[in-house]
VEXDREN-339405 format. One record per atom (N, C-alpha, C): residue in one letter; x, y, z. Coordinates in steps of 0.1 Angstrom, whole numbers, plus 2048, in hexadecimal, padded with zeros to 3 digits. Example, Ala and Ser with C-alpha at 12.3 -4.5 7.8 and 13.67 -1.06 7.14 Angstrom:
REM residues 2
A8847C784EA87B7D384EA8847DF84ES8807EA847S8897F5847S88180084F
END
This chain:
REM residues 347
XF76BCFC95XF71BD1C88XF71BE0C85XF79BE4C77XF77BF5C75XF6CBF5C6CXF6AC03C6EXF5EC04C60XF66C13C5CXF60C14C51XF67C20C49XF60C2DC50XF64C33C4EXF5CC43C4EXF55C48C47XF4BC52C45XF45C5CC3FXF4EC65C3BXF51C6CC30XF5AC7FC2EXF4CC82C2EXF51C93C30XF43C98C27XF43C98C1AXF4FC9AC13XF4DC9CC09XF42C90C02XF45C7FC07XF42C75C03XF2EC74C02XF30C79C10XF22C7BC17XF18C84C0CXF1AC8CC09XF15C9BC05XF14C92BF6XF1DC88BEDXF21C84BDEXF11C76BE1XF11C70BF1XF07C66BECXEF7C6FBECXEF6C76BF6XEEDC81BF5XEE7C82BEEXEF1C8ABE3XEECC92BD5XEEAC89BC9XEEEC75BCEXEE9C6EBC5XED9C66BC6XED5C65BD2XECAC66BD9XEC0C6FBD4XEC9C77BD6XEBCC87BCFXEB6C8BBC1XEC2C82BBAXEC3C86BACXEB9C86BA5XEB0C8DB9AXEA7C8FB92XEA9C7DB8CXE9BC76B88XE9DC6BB7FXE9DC6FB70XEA6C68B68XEA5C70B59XE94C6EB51XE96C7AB46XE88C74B45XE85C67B3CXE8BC61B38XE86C50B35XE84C49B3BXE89C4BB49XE84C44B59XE74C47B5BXE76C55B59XE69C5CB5FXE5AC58B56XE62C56B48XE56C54B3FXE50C42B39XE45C40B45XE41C33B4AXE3BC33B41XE35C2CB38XE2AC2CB31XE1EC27B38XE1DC22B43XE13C1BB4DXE11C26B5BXE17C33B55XE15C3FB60XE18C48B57XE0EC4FB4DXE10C59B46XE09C63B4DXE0CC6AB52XE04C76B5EXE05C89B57XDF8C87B4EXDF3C99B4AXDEAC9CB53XDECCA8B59XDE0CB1B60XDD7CA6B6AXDE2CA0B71XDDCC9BB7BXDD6C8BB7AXDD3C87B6BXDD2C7BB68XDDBC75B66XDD8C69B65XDE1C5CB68XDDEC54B5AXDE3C4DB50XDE2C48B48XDEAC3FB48XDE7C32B42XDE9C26B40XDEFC20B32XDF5C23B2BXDF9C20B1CXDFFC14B1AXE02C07B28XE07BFAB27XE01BF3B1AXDF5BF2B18XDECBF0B0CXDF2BEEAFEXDF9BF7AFFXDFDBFCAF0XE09BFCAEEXE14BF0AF8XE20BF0AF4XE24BEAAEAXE2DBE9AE8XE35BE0ADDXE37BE9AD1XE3EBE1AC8XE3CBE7AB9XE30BEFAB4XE2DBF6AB0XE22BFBAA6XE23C03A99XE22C01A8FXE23C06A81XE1CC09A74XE1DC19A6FXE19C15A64XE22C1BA5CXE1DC17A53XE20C16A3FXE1BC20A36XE26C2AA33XE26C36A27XE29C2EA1AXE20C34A12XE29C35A05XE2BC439FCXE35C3F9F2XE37C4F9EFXE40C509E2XE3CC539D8XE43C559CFXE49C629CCXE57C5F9CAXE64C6D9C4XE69C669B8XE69C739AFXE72C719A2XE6FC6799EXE65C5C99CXE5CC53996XE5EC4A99CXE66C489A9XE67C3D9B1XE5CC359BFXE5DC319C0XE52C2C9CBXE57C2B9DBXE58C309E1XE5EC329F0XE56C299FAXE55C1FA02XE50C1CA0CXE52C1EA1BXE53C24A26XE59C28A2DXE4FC22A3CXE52C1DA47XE4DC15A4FXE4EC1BA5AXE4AC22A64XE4BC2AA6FXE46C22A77XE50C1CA84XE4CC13A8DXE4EC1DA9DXE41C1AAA8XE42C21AB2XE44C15ABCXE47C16AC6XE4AC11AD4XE47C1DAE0XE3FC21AE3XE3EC28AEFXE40C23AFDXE40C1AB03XE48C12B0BXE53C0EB11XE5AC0BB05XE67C08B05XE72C0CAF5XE7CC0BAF6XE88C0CAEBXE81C04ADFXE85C05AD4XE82BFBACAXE8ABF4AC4XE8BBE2AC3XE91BD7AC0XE91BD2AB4XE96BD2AABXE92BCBAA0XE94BBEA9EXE8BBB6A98XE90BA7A94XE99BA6A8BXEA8B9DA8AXEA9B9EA81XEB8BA3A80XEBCBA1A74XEC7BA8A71XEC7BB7A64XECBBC0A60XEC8BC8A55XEC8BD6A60XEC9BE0A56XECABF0A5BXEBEBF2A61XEBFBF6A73XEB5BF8A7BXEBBC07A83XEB2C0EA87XEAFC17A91XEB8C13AA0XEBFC1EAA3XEC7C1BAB1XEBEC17ABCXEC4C0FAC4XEBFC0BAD2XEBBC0CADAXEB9C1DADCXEB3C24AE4XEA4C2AADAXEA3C27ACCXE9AC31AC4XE8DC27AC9XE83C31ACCXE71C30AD0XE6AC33AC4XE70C37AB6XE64C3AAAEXE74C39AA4XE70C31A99XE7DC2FA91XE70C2DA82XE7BC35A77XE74C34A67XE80C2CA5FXE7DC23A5BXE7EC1BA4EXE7EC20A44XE82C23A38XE79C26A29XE85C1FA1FXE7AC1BA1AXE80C11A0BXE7DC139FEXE85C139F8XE86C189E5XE83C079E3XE73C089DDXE6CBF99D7XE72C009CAXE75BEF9C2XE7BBEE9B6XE6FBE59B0XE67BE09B3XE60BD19B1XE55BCF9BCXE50BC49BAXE43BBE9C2XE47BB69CCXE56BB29CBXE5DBA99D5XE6BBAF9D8XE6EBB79D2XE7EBBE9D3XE7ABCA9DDXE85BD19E3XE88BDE9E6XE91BE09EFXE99BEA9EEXEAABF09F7XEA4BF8A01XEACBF7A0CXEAAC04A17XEADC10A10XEA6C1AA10XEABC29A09XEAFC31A1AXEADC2EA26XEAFC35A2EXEA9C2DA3BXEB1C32A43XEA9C2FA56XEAAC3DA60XE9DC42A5EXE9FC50A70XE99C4CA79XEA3C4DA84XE9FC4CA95XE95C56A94XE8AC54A99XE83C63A9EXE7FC67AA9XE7EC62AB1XE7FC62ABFXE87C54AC9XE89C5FAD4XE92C52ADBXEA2C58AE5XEA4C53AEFXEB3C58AF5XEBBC58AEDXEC0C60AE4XEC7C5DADBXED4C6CADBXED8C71AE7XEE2C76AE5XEF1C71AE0XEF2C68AECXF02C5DAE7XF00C5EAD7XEF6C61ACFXEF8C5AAC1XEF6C67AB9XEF4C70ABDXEF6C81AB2XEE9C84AB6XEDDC81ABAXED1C86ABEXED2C8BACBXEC5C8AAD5XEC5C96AE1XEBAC88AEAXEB7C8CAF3XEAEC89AFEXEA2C80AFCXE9DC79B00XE8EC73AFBXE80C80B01XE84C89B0CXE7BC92B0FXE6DC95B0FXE69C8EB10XE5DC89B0BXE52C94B14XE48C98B0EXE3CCA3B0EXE2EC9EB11XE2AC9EB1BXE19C99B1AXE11CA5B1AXE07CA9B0FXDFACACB11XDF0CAAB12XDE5CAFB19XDD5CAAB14XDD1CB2B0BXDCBCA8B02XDC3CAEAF0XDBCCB9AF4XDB3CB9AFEXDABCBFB02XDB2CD1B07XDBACD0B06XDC9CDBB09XDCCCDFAFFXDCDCD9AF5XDDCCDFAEBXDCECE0AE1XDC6CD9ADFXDBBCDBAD1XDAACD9ADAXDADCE1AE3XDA1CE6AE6XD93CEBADCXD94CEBAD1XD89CEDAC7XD84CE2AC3XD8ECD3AC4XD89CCDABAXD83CC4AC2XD83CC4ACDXD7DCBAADDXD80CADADFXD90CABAD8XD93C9EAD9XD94C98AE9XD95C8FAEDXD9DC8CAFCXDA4C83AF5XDAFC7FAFFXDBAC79B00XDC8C7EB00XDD1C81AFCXDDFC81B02XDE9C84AF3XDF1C92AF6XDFAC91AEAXE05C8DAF2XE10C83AEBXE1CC82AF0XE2CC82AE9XE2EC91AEBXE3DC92ADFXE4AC8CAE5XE4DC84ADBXE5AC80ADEXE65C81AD9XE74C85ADAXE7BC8EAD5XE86C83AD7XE94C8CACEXEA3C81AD0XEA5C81AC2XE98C80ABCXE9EC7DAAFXEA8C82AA7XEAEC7AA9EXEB7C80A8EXEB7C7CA83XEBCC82A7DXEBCC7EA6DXEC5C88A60XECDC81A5CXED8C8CA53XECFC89A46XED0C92A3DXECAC9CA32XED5C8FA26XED2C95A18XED8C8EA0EXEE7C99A13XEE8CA5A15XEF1CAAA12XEF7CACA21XEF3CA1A26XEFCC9BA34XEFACA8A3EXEEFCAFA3CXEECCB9A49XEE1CB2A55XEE9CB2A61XEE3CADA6AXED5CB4A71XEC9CACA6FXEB8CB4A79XEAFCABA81XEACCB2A8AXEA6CAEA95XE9CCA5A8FXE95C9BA96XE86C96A93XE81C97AA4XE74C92A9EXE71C97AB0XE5DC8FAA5XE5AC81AAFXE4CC81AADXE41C86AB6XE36C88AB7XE29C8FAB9XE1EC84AB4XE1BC79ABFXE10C71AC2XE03C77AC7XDF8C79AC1XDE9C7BACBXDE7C6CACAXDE4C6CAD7XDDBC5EADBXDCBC68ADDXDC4C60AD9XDB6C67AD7XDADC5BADCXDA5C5FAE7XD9AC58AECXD94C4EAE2XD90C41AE1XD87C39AD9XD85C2FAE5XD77C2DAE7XD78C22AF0XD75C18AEAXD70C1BADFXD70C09AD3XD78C09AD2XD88C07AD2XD92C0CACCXD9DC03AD8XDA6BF9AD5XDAEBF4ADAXDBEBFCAD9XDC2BFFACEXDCAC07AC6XDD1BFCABFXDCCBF2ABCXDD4BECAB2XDCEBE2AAAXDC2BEBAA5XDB7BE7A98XDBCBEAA8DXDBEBE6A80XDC0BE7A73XDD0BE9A76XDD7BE4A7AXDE6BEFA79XDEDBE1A6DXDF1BEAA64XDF7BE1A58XE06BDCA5DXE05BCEA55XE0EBC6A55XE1EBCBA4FXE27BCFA59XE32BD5A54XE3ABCDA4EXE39BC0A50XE46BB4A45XE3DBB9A38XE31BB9A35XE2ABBAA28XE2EBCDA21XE37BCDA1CXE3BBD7A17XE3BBDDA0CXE36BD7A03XE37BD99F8XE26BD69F0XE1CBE09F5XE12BE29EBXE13BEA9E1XE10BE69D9XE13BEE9C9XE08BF49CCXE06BFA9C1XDFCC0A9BAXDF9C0B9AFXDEEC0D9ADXDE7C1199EXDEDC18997XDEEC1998FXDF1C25985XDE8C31987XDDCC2D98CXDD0C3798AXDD5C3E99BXDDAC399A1XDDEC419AEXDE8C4B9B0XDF3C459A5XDFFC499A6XDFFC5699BXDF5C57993XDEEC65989XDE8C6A993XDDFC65999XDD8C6E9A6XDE3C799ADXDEFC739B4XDF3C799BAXDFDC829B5XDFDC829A9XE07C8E99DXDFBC9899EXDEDC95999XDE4C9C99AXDDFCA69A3XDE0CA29B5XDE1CA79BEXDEACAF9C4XDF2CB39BFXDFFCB89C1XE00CC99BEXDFECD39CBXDF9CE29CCXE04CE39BDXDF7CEA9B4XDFDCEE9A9XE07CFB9ABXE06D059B6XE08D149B8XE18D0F9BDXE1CCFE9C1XE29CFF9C9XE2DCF29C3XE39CF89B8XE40CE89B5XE47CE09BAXE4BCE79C2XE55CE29CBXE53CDA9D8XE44CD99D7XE3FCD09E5XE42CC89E4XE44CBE9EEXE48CB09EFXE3CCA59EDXE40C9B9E4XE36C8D9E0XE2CC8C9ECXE1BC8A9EAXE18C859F6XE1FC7A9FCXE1CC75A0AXE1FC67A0FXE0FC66A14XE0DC57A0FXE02C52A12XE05C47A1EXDF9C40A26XDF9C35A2EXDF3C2AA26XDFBC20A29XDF5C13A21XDEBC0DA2AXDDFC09A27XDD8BFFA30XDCDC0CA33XDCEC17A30XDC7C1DA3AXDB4C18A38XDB1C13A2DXDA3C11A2EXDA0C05A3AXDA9BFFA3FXDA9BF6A47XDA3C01A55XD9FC0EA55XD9FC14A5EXDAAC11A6EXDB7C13A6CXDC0C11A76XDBEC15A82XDC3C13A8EXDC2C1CA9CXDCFC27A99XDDDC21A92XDE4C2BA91XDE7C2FA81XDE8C3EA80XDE4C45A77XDEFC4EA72XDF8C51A6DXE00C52A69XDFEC64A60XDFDC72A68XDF7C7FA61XDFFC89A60XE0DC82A5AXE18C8AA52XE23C8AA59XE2DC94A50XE3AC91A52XE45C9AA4BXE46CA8A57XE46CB4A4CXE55CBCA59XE58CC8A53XE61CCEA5BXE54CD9A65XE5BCDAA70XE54CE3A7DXE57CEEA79XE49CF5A7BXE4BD03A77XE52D0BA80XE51D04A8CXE57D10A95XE68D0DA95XE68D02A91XE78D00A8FXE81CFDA86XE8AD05A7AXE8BD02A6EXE96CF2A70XE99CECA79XEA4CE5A7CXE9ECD8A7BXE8BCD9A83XE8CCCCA86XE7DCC4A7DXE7CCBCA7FXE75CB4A75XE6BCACA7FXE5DCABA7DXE50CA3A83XE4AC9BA79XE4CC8FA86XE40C84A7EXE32C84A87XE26C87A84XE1BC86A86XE15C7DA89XE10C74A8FXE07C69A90XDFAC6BA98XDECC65A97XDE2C5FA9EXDE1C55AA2XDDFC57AAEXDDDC47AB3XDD4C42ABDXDC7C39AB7XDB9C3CABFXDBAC33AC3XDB5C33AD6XDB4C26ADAXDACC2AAE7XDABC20AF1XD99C22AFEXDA9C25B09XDB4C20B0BXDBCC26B13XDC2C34B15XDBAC3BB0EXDBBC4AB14XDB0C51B17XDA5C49B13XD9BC4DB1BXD97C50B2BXD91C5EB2CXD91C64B39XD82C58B3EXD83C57B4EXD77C52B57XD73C5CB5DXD6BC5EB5BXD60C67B63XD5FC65B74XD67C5EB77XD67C59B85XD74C61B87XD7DC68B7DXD87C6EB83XD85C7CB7FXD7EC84B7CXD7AC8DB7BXD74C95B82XD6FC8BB8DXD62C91B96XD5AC91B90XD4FC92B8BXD48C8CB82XD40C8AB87XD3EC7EB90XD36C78B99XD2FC6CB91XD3AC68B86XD32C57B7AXD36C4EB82XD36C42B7AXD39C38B80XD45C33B78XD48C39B6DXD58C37B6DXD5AC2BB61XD4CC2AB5CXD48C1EB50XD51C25B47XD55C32B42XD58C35B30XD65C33B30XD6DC2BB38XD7AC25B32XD86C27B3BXD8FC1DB3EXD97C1DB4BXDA5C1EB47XDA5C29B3CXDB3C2DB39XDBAC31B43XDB2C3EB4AXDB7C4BB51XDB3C46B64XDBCC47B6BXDBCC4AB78XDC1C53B7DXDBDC54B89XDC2C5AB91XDCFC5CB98XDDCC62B96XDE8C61B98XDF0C61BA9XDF4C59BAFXDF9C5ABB9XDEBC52BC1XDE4C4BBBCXDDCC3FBC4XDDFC31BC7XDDCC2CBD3XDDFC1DBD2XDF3C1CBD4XDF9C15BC9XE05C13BCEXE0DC1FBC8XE07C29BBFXE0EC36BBBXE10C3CBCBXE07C3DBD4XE0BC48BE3XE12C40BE9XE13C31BE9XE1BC2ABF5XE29C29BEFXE2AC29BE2XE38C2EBDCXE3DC37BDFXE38C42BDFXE3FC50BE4XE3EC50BF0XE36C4DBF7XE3AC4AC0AXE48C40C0FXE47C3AC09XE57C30C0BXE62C3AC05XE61C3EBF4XE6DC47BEEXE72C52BFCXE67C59BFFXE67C65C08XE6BC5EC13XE68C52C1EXE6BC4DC2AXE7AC4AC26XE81C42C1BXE8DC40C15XE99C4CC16XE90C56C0DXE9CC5FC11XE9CC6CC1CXE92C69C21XE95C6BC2DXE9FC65C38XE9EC5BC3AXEA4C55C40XEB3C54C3CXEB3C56C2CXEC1C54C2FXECDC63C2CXEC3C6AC2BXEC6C7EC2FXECCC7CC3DXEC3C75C48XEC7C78C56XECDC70C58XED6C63C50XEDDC5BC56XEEBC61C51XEEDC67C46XEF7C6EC3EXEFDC7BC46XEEFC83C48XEF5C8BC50XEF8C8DC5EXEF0C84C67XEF6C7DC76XF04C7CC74XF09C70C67XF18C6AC66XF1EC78C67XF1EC7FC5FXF25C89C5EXF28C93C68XF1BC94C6DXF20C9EC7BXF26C97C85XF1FC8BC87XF28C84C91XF39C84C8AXF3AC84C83XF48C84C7EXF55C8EC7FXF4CC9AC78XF53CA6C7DXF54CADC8CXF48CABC92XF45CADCA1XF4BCA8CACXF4BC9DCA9XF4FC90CB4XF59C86CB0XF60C88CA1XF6CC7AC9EXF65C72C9BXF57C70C9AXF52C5DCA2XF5AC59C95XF5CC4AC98XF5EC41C8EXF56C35C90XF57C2CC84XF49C22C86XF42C1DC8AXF3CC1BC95XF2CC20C97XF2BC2AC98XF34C30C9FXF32C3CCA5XF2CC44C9FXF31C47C8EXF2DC4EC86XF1CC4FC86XF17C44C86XF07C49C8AXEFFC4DC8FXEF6C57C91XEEEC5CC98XEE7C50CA0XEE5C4DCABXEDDC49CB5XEE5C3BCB3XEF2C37CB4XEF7C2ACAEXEF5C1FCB9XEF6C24CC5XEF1C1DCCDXEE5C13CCEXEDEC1ACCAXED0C15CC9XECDC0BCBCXED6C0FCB5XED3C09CA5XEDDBF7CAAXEE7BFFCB0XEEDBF0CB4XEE7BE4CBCXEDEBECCC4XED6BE3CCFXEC6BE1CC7XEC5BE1CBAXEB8BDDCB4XEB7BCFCB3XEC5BC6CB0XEBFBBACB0XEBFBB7CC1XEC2BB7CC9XEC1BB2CD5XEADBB7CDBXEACBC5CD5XEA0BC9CDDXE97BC1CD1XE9DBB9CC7XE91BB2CBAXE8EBA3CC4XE9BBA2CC8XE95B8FCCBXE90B92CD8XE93B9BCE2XE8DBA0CEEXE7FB9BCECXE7EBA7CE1XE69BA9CE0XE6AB98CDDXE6CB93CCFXE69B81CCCXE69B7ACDBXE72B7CCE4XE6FB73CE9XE5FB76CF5XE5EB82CF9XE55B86CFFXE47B83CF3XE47B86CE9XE3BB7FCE1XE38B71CE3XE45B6ACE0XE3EB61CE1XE43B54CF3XE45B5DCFDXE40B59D07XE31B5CD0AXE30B68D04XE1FB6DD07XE16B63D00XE1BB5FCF6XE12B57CF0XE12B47CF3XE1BB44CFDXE19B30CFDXE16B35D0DXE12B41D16XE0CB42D22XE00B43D1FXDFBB4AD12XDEBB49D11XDE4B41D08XDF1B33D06XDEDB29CFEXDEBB1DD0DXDF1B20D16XDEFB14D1FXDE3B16D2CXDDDB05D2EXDCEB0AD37XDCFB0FD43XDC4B0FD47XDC4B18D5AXDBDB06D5EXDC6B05D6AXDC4B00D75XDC8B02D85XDC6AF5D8CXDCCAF9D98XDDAAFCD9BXDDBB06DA9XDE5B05DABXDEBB02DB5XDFAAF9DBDXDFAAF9DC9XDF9B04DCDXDF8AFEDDDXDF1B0CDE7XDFFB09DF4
END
């Protein structure tokens, strides 16, 4: 029987695939979201989640649907113009004609792997509230997620990139009040739609229509707090949301603290339980197969070996099943000699 060889070159190519960094949409579990040492849990809150702008331009009525997935990619039911395959936070918006009518006016990816498609990276950002708005004493977790696009009327291509706070509520499931996205089409008073001509910074004509959320008296978990260009970047464009729910809440048991760990079991502790015995295998894994790669190798260059040969201690590795049934059978002699009774013996 031959076996093939190791090169180095070959050796050194499986190596460096072994070694390789995981991309970050691998990295970014939602059931292992790890800031400053905490461990968060976001399973809770997968699936679709949405809410509902409205917005009048040039006397028209705009409705626009911003649907998140922090979990996974987003699916739509259905047939009609959707968000690509990879998009995590996709907007909708529709030119209503009627109480039952209205056309798509537009669809932006806004976050999501979306290079193959003219966007960039999912790259995703965790902070603690407690970090970035340290004044206002929120807890819980910002989490930006990038990739997005979107071309302009005059077909200039800009980034999008969303900006989630998840904000501690331990009454708070995160998916209280969240409005019905097939229900699209709530009209408006006349007396609202004056309101909002009326509200409009007299000093700047040129601001853009408010966008309101529909449902919001329903008090939502997710919250929907604009939708504007980044100051620090004239290119790219943010959508804002809140999103309150008890899974980002810190336990006092992970703190040190010294509680008992009652105010909410969002947050653990990272690398406990099957997090360290994961990395004890990953790390035993490639270990093992560093010294088996590079054994081949030296034995290779050193010595010619070829198939077994090629391996470090191959002898030994060949004679593992013989020294396996060895021990079986010595176990279980040992065990039907201390299964059988004492009596006499001839003399």
């Amino acid at each position: 029987m031959k076996f093939s060889t190791i090169p180095y070159a070959d050796a050194a190519l499986l190596l460096s695939l072994l070694l390789a960094p995981l991309p970050a949409t691998a990295l970014f579990d939602c059931k292992r979201i790890v800031s400053d040492g905490k461990l968060f849990n976001l399973e809770g809150l997968k699936g679709p989640h949405s809410v509902v702008t409205s917005q009048i331009e040039g006397g028209l009525m705009h409705n626009t649907t911003y649907t998140v997935d922090i979990c996974a990619p987003l699916k739509k039911k259905g047939k009609g113009e959707q968000c690509k395959n990879p998009t995590r936070v996709c907007a909708i918006r529709r030119l209503i004609k009627g109480d039952t009518v209205d056309e798509i006016d537009g669809v932006t990816n806004f976050a999501g792997e979306l290079g193959p498609y003219g966007g960039g990276p999912l790259d995703p950002e965790v902070w603690r509230l407690s970090k970035v708005e340290p004044e206002s004493e929120k807890k819980g977790l910002r989490i930006v997620l990038k990739g997005g696009f979107g071309d302009t009327e005059s077909h200039v291509r800009r980034k999008k990139q969303t900006v989630i706070d998840f904000v501690c509520n331990k009454d708070l499931d995160g998916t209280e009040g969240e409005y019905d996205s097939e229900d699209k089409y709530e009209a408006r008073a006349e007396d609202d739609k004056n309101e909002d001509q009326d509200n409009k910074d007299g000093n700047d004509e040129n601001a853009p229509p408010k966008e309101v959320q529909l449902g919001i008296e329903k008090n939502p978990s997710l919250v929907f707090d604009g939708y504007s260009p980044s100051k620090d970047d004239e290119k790219l464009d943010v959508l804002h949301l809140t999103w309150s729910s008890k899974y980002v809440c810190e336990s006092k048991a992970d703190d040190g603290s010294g509680g008992n760990g009652d105010e909410d079991d969002g947050a653990q502790k990272p690398g406990s339980h099957w997090g360290a015995f994961t990395w004890i295998v990953i790390l035993v894994f490639l270990g093992t197969a560093a010294y088996l790669i590079f054994g081949s190798w030296l034995n290779y260059n050193r010595y010619g070996a070829r198939g077994w040969d090629l391996l470090p201690h191959g002898d030994t590795i060949r004679d593992i099943p013989y020294l396996l049934k060895d021990w079986a059978r010595r176990v279980l002699n040992t065990v039907q000699g201390s299964g059988s009774r004492g009596g006499y013996s001839a003399v």
